[in-house]
N, C-alpha and C positions, 0 to 999 in steps of 0.2 A: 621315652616315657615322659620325659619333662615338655617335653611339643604338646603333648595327650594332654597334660596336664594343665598347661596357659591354657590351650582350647579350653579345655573345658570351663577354666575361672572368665574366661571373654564369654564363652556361652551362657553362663549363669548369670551376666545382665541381659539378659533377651528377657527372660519372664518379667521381669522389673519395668522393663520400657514395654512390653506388652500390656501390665496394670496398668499404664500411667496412659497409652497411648492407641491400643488396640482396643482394649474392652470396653471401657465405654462407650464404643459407637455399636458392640454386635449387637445382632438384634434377638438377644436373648433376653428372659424373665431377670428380673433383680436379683430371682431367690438363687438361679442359676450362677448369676456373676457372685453372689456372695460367695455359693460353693468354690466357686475357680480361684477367685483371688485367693486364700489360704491354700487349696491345690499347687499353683504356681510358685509362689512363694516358698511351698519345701522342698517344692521341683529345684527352683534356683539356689536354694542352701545346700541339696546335698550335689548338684553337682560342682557347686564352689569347694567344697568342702572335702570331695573326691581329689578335684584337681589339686587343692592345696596338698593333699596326701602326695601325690604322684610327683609334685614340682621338688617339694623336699620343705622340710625346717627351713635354711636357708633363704633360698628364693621367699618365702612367703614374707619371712623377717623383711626382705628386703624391698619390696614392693608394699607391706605394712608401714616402712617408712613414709613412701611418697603419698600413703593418705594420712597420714597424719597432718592436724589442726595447725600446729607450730610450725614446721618443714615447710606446708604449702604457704606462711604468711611470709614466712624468710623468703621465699620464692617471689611473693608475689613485691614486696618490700625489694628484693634488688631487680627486677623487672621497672617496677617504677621509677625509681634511682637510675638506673639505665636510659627510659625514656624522658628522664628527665635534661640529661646531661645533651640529647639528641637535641634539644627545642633551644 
């Protein structure tokens, strides 16, 4: 059930790079794309939000960490230091 579950939180950015990346070139009415983008958009919430069920408390704490603002600057801060030390 936890395989189900990442699935489905990696499928729940499809609809997101599809607003950013697909829709704007179809060759639909504006009033159509406005309908879709909100369409897609709950599309990709509930299946984030599925899979978070399925993965566990846990798991989600834990991949919550690596988006987190802070963790990722810590990250990026000893990357640098790293490549600094290389030159």
């Amino acid at each position: 059930m936890q395989k189900l579950g990442l699935v489905l939180i990696i499928v729940s950015f499809l609809p997101w790079l599809a607003i950013a990346i697909i829709l704007p070139f179809l060759p639909i009415s504006v009033a159509q794309k406005a309908l879709l983008v909100p369409a897609l958009l709950v599309f990709a919430e509930v299946l984030f939000w599925l899979g978070a069920l399925l993965v566990g408390k846990e798991v989600v704490q834990k991949y919550r960490r690596y988006l987190n603002f802070r963790y990722l600057r810590i990250l990026f801060k000893r990357w640098k230091r790293k490549n600094r030390k290389r030159l």
